[in-house]
N, C-alpha and C positions, 0 to 999 in steps of 0.2 A: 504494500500500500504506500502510497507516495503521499510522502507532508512536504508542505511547502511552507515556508514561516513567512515574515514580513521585511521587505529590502530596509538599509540601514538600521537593524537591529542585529540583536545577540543570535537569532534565530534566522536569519538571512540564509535564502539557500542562493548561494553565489556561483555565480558562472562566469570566467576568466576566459574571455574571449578573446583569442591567440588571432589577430588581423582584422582588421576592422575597415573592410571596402563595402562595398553595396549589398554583397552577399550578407556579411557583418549584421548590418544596419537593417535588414528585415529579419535578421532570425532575431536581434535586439530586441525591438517589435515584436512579436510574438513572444521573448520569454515573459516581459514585460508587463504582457498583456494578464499573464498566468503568474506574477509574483514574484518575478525572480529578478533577485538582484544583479545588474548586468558590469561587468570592468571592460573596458575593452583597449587594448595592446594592439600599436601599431609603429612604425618604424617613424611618421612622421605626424604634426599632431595637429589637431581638428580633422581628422578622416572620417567617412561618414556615421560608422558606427559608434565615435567617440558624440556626435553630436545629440547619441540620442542614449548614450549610456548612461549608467548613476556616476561615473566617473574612468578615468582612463589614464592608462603611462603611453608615453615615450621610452621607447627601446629597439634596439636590432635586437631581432628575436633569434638572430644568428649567433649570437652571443652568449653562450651558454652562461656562464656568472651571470646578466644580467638579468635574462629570462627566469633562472632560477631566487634571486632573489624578491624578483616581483612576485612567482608561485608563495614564497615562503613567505614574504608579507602578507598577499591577500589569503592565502588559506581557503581555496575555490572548492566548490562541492563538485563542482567539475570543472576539468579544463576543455576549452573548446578550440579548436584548431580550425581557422576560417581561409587560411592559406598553406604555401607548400614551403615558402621560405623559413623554417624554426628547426632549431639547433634538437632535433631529433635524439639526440645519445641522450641530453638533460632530460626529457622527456620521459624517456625510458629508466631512466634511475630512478626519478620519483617517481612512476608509474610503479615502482619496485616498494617506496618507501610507505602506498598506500593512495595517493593523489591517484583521483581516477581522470585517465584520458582518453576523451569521445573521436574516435569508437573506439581504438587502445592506442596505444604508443607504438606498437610494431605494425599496425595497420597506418600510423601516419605515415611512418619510415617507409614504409615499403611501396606506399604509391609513390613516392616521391620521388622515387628512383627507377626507371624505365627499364634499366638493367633488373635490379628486384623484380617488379612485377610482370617484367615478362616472362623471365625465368619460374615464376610462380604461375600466371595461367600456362605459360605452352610445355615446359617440363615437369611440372610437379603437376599438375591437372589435368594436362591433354587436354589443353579450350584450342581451339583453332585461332591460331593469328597469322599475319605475314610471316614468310622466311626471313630471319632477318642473323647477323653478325652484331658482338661489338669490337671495337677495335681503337686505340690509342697508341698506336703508330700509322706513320703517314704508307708503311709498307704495309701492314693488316687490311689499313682504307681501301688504298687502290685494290689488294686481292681480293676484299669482301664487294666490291663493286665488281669485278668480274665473276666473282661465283655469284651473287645476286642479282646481276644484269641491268640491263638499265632501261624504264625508267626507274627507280630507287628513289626513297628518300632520308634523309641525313639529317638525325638531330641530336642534341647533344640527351645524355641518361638526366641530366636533372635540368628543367626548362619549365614554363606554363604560357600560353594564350601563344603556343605557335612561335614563341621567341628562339631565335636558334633553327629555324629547322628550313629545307631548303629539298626544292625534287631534284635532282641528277636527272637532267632529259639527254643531254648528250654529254659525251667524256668534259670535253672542256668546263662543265659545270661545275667540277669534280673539286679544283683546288680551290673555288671563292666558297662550294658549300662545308671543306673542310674548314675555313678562317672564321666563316660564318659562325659554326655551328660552337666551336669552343670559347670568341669574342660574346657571344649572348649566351654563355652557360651562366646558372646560375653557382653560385660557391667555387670551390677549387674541383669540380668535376675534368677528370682527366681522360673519360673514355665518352665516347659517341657511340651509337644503332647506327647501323646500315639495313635498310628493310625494303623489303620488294615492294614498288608501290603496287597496290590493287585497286584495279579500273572497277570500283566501286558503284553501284548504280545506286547509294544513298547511304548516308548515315546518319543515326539517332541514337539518343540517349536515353535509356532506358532508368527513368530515376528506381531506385530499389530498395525499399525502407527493411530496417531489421528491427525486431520489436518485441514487447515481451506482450504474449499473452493474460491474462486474468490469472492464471495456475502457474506462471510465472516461466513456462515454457515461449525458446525464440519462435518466431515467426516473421515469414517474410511476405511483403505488399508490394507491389508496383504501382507505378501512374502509368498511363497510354505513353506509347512510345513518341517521343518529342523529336520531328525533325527540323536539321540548323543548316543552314549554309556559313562556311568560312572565309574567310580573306586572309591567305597567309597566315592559318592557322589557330585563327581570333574570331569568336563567332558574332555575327552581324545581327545575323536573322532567325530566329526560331518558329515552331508553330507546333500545336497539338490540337489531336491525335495526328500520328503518320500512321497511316493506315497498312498493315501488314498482314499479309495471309496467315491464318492460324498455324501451318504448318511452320514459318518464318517468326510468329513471336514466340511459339513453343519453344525454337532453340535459341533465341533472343532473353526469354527469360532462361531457363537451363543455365546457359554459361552466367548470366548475372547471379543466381543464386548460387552457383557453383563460386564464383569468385568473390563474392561477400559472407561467406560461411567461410571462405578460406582464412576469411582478414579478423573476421571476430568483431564481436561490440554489437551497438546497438548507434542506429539512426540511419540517414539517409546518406544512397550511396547513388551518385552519378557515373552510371558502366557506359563508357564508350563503346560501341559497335557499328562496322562495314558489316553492309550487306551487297554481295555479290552474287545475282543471277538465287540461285537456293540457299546459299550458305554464307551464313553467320558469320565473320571474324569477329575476334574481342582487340580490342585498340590499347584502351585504358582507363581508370577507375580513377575517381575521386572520393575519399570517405567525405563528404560533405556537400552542402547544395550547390548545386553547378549554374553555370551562367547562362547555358543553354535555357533551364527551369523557371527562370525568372519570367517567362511566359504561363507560369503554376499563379502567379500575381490575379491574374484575370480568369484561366482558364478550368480551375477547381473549386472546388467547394472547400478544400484545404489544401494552401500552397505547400510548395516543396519546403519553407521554413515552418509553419505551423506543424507540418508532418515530422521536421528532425526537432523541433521543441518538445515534443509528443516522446517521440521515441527515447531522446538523451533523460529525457524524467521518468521512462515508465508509464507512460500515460497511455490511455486506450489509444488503437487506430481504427477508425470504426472505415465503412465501404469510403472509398475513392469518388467521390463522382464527378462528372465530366460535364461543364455546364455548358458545352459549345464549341465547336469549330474558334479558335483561338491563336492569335501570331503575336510575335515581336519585332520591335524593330529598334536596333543600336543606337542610340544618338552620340557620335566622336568628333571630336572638336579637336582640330589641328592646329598647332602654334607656341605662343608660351605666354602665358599670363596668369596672374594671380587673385584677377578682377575678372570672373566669366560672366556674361549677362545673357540671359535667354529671353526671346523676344516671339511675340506671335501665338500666346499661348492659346488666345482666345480661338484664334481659326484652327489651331492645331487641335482643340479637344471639343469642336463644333459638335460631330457626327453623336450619337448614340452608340453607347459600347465601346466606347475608347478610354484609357487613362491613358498615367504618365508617371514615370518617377524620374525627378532629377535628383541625381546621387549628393549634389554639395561637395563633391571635391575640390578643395581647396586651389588647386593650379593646375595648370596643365604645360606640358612643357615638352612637345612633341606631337602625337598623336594620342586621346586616351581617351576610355568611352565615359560618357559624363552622364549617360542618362539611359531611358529604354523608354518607348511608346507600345501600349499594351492594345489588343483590337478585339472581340467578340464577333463575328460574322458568323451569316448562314450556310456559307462553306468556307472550307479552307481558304480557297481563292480568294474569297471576299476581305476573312479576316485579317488575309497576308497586306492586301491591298488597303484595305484602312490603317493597320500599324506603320506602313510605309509612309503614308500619307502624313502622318500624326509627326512620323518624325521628321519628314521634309519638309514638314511647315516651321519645324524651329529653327529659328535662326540666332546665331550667339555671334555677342562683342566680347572682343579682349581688351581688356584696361590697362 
């Protein structure tokens, strides 16, 4: 049975929220909603989910001293991991010392490392994925590109939103995607995947919640299969349901519950998966709500963060439901400023069935998505085509 006490008291059930971007800032929302006291930890400060926390540090969460002293200050009833950047080894010590990590500390570890989780679904599970090599020499590179053939693609083992990764279409692609792929790794990652690319005829993300029953036995839930389109590896555009033949989510779900029973814990897991002609590949897992799902905002009766609030506490997950044909669409803002202003909102959320979150991130200094325009339509088409809309009507200054 789950107790929940009152935020800023003796009885506070706290949750130490490791990253604090958009994703952050609606599961915030949701715990919030349910009593719980929220911290939220992020590398730089006013980030979205600090703006709606009970309070918040500054830290490289790569930093193991310093990660570990903010754990040891706040004394969270749980830690919650909302990125991929944190000092993983600290994690697992006090994971050791008692401090529970959502879903566990060897389940953060191990998505985080492409090396790890591949070697987990395709050797230790037999999931079906690409052929693929790793390799950290420039002499491994080139041999794994000829025993994997080309086209190929090239990314570094630890990376997120597509940073780092690069297709090998012809030879010559070979030395800017090896400079590529180590220049945008994340940490002192020293090896790269080499992997067959597959002529995919679509991919979706298969959210997969783990949860505990009433008798306190796990169980596993899914949302309808959410298809996204990419750009360089960052996804733009989402929509739900992707409609898939029964025989195609049968093994769509299979490998997802096959690879979050691997990982342990309890809450929501976003399983990457190519589908090709009949068959399934598994790509890659995130223990936590994915960006893809932020299309869950409009298109469920309970989003992908109410449903990992639910799960991280023990809470019932009752049926799923699907309120409609539903899309997203990215709103990214190019340049560099510290002063964003968005303009047009009126004509932008005219239609019926349309929202909007603008995330509040504090700068931009490059390219970085700053928002999402949410759509409800009578079909997919429709509702792709309203989210679009929603977000080509905003337009933004830089100050």
């Amino acid at each position: 049975m789950t107790i929940i006490g009152t935020p800023l008291t003796k009885s506070a059930t706290k949750v130490l929220l490791l990253g604090s971007g958009e994703l952050g800032k609606e599961l915030t929302l949701e715990l919030q909603a349910l009593g719980i006291e929220v911290v939220a930890v992020d590398r730089y400060p006013n980030a979205p989910a600090m703006q709606a926390a009970h309070r918040s540090h500054v830290i490289s969460m790569l930093d193991g001293d310093a990660l570990e002293a903010v754990i040891r200050q706040e004394k969270p009833s749980l830690i919650v991991p909302e990125i991929e950047a944190i000092d993983t080894e600290t994690l697992t010590r006090l994971e050791e010392e008692g401090y529970r990590v959502i879903p566990t500390a060897r389940a953060t570890k191990v998505t985080m490392n492409r090396e790890q989780i591949r070697r987990l679904a395709a050797e230790e599970l037999n999931i079906k994925t690409s052929p693929y090599r790793f390799v950290e020499t420039k002499e491994d590179y080139e041999k794994a590109i000829e025993e994997i053939g080309i086209p190929c693609v090239v990314k570094p083992i630890m990376s997120s939103s597509g940073k780092g990764q690069s297709i090998v279409r012809v030879q010559n692609d070979a030395p800017t995607a090896w400079t590529k792929a180590f220049d945008q790794s994340r940490g002192s990652s020293e090896k790269l995947i080499v992997e067959k690319f597959i002529p995919f005829d679509f991919e979706i993300t298969l959210l997969t919640i783990r949860h505990k029953l009433p008798e306190g036995t796990a169980a596993t839930s899914f949302c309808a299969p959410i298809g996204h389109r990419q750009i360089s590896g960052d996804y733009v555009e989402s929509w739900q349901p992707h409609t898939l033949s029964q025989p195609l989510l049968d093994q769509a779900e299979g490998i997802a519950k096959q690879i979050t029973e691997a990982l342990g814990g309890y809450g929501i897991f976003g399983v990457e998966l190519f589908i090709h002609s009949d068959v399934v590949y598994f790509n890659e897992v995130s223990p936590r709500p994915h960006d893809t799902g932020l299309v869950t905002l409009i298109s469920q009766n309970l989003s992908e963060f109410a449903l990992h609030a639910r799960a991280i506490l023990g809470l019932p997950i009752p049926k799923i439901k699907q309120l409609g044909p539903a899309a997203s669409s990215v709103i990214k803002v190019k340049g560099d400023s510290r002063q964003v202003s968005f303009h047009n909102l009126h004509e932008a959320l005219a239609k019926e069935d349309t929202s909007l979150r603008l995330f509040g991130k504090p700068e931009v200094s490059g390219e970085r998505r700053m928002g999402v325009a949410l759509a409800l339509g009578e079909t997919l088409d429709e509702a792709r085509k309203k989210s679009a809309a929603v977000s080509d009507h905003i337009t933004v200054t830089l100050n």
